[in-house]
MDAnalysis code that builds the backbone (N, CA, C; Angstrom):
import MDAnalysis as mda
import numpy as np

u = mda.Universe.empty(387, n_residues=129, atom_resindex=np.repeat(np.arange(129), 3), trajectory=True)
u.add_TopologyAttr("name", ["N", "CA", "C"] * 129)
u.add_TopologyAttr("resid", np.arange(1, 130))
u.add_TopologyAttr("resname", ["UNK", "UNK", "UNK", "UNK", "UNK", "UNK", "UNK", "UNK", "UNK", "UNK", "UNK", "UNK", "UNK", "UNK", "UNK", "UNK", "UNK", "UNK", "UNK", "UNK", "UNK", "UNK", "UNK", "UNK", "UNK", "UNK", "UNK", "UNK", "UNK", "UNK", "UNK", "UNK", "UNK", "UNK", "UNK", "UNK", "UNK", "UNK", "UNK", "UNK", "UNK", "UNK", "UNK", "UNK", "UNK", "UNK", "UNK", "UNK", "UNK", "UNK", "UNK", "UNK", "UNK", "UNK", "UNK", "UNK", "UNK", "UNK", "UNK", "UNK", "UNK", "UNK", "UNK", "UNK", "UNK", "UNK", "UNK", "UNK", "UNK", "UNK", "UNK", "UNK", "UNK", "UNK", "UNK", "UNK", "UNK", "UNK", "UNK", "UNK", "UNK", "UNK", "UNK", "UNK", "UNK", "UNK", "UNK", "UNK", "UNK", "UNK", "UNK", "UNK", "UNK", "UNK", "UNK", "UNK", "UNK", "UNK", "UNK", "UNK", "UNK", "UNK", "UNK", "UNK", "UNK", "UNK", "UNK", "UNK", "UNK", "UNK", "UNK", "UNK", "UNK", "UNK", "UNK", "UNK", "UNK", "UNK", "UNK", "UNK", "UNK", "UNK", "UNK", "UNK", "UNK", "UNK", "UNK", "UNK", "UNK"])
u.atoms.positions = np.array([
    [42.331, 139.356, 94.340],
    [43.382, 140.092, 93.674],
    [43.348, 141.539, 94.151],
    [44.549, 141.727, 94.274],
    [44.814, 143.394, 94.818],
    [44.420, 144.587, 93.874],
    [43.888, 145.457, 93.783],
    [43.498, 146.482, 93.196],
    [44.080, 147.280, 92.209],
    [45.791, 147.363, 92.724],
    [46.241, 147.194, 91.286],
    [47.276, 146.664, 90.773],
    [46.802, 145.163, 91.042],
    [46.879, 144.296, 90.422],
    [46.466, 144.162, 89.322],
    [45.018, 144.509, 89.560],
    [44.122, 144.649, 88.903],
    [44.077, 145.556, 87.745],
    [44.445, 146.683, 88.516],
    [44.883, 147.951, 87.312],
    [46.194, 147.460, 86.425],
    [47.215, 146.694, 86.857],
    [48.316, 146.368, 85.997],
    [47.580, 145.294, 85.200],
    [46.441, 144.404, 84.917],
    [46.308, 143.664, 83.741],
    [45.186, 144.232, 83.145],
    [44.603, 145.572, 83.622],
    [43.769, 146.320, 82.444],
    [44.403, 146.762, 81.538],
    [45.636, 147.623, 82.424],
    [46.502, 148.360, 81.283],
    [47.275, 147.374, 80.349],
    [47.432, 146.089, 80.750],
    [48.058, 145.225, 79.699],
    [47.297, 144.969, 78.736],
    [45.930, 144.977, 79.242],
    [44.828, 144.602, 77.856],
    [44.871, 145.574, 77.018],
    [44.931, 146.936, 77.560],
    [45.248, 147.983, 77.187],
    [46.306, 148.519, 75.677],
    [47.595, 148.465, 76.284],
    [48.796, 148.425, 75.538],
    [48.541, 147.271, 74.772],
    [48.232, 146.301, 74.988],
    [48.155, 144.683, 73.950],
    [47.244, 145.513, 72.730],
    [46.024, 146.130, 72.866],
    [45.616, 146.738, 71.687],
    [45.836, 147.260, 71.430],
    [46.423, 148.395, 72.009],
    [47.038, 149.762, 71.485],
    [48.029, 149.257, 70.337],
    [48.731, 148.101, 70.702],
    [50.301, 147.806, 69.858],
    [49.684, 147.302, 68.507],
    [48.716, 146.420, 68.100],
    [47.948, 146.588, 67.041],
    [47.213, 147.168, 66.280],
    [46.432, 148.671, 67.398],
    [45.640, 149.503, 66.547],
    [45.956, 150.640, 66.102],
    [47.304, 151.057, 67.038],
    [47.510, 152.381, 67.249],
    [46.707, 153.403, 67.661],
    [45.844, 152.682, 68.351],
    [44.777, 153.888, 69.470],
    [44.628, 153.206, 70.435],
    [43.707, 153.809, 71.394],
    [43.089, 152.810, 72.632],
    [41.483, 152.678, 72.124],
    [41.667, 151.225, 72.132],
    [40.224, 150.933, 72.289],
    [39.261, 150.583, 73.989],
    [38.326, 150.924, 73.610],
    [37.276, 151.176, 75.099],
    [37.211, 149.709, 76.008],
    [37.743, 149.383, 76.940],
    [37.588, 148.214, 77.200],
    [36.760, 148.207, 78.608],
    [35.255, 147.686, 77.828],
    [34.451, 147.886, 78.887],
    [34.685, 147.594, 80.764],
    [34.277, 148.161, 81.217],
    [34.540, 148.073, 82.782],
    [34.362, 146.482, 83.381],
    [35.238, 145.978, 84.376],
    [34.945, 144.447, 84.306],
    [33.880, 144.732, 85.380],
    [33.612, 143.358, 86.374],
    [33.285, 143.212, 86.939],
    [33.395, 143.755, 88.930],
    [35.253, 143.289, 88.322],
    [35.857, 143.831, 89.838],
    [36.534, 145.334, 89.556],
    [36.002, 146.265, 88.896],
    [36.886, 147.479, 88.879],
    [36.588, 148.871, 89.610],
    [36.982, 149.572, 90.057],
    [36.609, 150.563, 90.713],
    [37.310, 151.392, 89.545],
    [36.353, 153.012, 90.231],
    [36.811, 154.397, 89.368],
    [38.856, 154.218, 89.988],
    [38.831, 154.217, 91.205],
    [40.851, 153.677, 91.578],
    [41.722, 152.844, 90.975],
    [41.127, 151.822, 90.218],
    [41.278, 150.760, 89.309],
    [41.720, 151.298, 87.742],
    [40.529, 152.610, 87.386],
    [40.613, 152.216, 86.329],
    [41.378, 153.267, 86.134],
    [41.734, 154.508, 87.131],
    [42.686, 155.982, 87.109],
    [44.139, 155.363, 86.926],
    [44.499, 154.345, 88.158],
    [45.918, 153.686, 88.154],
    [46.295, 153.137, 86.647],
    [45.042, 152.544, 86.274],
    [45.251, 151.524, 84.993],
    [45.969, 152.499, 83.656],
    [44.971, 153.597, 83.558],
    [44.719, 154.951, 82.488],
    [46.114, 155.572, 82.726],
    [46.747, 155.517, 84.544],
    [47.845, 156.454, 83.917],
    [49.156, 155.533, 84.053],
    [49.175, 153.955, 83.806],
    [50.067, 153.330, 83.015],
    [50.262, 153.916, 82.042],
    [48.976, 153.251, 81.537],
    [48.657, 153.407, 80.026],
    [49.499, 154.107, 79.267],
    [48.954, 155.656, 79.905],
    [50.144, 156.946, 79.418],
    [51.013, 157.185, 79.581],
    [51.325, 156.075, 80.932],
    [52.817, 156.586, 81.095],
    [53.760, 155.746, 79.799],
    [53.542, 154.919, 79.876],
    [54.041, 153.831, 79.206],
    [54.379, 154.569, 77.813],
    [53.143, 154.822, 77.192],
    [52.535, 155.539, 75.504],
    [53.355, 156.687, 75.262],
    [53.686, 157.790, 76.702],
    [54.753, 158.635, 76.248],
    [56.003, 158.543, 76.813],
    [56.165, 157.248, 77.543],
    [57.711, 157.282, 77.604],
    [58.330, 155.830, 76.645],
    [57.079, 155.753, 75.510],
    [57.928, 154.386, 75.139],
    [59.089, 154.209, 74.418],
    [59.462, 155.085, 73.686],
    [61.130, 155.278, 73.321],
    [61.950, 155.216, 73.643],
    [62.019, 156.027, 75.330],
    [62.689, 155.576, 76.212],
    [62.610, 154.426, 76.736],
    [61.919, 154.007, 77.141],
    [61.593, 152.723, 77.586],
    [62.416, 151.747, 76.907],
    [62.040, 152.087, 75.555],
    [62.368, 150.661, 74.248],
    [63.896, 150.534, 74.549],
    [64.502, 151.689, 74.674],
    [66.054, 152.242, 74.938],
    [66.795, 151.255, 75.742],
    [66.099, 151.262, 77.084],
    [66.118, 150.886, 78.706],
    [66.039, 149.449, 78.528],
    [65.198, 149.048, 78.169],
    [65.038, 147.561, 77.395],
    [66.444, 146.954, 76.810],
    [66.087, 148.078, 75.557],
    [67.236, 147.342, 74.531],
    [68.546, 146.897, 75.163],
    [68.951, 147.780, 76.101],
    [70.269, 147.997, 76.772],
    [70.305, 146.829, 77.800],
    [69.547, 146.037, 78.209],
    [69.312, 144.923, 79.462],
    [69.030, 143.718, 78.604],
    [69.035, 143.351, 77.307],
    [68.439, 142.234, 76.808],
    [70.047, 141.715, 75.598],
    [70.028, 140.587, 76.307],
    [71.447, 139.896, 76.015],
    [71.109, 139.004, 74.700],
    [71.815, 139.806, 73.451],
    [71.132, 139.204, 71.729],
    [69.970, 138.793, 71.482],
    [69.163, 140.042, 72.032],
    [67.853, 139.815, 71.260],
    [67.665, 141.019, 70.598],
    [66.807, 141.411, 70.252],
    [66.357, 142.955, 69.689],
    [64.609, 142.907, 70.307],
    [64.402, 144.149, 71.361],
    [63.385, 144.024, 71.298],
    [62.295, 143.711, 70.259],
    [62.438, 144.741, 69.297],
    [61.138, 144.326, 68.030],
    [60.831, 142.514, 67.586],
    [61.944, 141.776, 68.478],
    [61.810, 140.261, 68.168],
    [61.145, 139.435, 69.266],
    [60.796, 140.407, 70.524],
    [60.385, 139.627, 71.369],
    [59.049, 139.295, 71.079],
    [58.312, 138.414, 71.894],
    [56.659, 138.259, 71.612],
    [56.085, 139.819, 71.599],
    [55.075, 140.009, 71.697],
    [54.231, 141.188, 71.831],
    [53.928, 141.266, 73.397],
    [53.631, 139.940, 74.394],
    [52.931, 140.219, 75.259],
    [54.185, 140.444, 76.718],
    [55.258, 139.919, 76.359],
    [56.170, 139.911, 77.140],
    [57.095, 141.407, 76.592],
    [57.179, 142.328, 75.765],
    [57.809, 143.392, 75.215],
    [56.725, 144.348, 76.191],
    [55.612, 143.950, 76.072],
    [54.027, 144.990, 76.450],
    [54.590, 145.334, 78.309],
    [55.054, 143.894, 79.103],
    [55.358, 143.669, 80.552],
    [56.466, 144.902, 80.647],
    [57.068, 144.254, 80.164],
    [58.568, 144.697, 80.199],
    [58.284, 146.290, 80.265],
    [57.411, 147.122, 79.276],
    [57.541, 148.396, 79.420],
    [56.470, 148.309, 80.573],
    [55.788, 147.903, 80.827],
    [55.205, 148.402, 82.160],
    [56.034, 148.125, 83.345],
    [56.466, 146.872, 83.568],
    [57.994, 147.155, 84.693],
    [58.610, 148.137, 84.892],
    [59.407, 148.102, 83.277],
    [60.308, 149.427, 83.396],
    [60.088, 150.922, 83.615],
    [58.741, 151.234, 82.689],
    [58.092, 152.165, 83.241],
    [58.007, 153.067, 85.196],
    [57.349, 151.738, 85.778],
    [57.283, 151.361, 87.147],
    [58.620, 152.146, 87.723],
    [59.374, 150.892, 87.361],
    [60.948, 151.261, 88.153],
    [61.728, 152.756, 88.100],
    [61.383, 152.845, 86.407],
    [62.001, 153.958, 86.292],
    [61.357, 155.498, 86.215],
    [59.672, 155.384, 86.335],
    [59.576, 156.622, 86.555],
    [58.227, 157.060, 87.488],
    [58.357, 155.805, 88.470],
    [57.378, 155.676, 89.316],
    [58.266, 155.667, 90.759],
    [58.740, 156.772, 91.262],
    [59.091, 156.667, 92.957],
    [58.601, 156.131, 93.985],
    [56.944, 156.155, 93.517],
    [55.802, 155.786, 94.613],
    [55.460, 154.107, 94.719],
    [56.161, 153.650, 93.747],
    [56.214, 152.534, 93.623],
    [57.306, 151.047, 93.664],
    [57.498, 150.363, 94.790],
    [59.067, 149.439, 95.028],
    [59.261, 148.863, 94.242],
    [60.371, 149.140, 93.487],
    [61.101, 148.636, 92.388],
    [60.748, 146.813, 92.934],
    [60.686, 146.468, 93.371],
    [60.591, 144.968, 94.243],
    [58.912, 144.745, 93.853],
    [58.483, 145.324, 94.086],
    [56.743, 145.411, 94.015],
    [56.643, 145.508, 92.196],
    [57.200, 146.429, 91.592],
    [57.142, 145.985, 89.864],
    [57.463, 145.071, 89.635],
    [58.665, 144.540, 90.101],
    [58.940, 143.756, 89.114],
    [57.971, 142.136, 89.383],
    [57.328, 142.171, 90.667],
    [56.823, 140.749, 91.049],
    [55.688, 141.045, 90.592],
    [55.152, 142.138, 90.153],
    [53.724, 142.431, 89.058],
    [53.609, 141.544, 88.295],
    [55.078, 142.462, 87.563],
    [55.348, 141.839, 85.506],
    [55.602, 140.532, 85.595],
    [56.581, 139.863, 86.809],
    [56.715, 138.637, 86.561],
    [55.189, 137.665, 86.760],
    [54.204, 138.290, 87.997],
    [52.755, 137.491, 88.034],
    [52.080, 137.619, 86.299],
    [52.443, 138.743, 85.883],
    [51.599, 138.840, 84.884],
    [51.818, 138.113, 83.250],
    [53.676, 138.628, 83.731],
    [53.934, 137.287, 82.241],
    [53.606, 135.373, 82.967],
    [53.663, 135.113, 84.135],
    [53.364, 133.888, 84.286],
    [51.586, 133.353, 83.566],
    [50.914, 134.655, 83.529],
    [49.662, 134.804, 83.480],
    [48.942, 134.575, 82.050],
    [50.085, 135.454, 81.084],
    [49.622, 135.709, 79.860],
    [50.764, 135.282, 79.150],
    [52.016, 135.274, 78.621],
    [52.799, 134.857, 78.408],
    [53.344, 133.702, 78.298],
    [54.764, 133.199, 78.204],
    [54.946, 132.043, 77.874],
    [55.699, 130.706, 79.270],
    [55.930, 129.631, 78.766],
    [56.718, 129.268, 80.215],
    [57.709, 129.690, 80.886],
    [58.551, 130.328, 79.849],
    [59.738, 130.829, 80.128],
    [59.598, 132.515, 79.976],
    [58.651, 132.975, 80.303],
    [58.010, 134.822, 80.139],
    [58.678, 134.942, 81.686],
    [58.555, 134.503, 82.527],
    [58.091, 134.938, 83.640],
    [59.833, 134.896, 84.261],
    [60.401, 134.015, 83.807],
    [62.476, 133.797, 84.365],
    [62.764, 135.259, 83.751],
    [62.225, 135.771, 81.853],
    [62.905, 135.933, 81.381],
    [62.520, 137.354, 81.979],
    [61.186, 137.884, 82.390],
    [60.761, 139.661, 82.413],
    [61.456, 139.839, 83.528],
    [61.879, 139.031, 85.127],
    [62.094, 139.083, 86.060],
    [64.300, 139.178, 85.664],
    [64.747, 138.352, 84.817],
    [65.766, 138.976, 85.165],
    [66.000, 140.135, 84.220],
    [65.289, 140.497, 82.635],
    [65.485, 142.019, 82.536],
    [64.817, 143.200, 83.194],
    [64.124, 143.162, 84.085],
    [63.585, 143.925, 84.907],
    [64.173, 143.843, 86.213],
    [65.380, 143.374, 86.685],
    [66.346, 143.110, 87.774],
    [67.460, 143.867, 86.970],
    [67.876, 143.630, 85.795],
    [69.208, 144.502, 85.567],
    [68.507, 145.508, 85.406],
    [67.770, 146.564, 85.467],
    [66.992, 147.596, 84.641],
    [66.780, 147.829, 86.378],
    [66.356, 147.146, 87.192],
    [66.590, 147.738, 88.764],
    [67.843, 148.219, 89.361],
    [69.281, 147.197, 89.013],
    [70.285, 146.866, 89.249],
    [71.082, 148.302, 89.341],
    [70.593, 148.827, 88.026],
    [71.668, 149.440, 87.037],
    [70.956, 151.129, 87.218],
    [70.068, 151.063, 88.132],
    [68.885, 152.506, 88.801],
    [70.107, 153.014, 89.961],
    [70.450, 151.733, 90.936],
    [70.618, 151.770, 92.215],
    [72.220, 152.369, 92.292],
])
């Protein structure tokens, strides 16, 4: 697995607790992580944590009769790290996020996580360009 790859499912473990505790809890260092691993991971994290309003916004606006607050937890968690990505990461190919979130909802998520993060994270590309 690619490195941050790697960093995109720390920070999911990440945000997954954060959304229950309302803090970050310490999630010990794995096995395969480097100090590069865990900087990329940390400044998801934050990016995510202070742009999530916006984010939720960006979301809401790409998701055809749902309401975010109804989605699962672990596929809402993707979604802002995609969108995040796309929208306030230059250094990063909108093409390259979104095949993250979609590896990662195939990963953790449900059968149908992985159709559904890939086409709201395609209009949320779509609608950049």
């Amino acid at each position: 697995m690619r490195n941050r790859s790697i960093a995109r499912e720390r920070a999911l473990q990440k945000l997954y607790q954060i959304e229950f505790k309302n803090d970050e809890l310490n999630i010990p260092d794995a096995e395969n992580t480097t100090k590069d691993i865990e900087t990329f991971a940390q400044e998801l994290v934050d990016g995510v944590k202070e742009k999530q309003a916006e984010l939720d916004e960006t979301i809401q606006k790409k998701l055809d009769n749902w309401e975010i607050n109804r989605l699962a937890v672990i596929d809402r968690i993707i979604l802002r790290l995609g969108a995040y990505e796309i929208v306030f990461r230059s250094d990063i190919p909108p093409v390259v996020s979104i095949n993250e979130a979609v590896d990662l909802a195939k990963k953790y998520g449900s059968e149908s996580s992985g159709a559904f993060i890939n086409g709201v994270l395609d209009k949320i590309f779509q609608s950049r360009e």
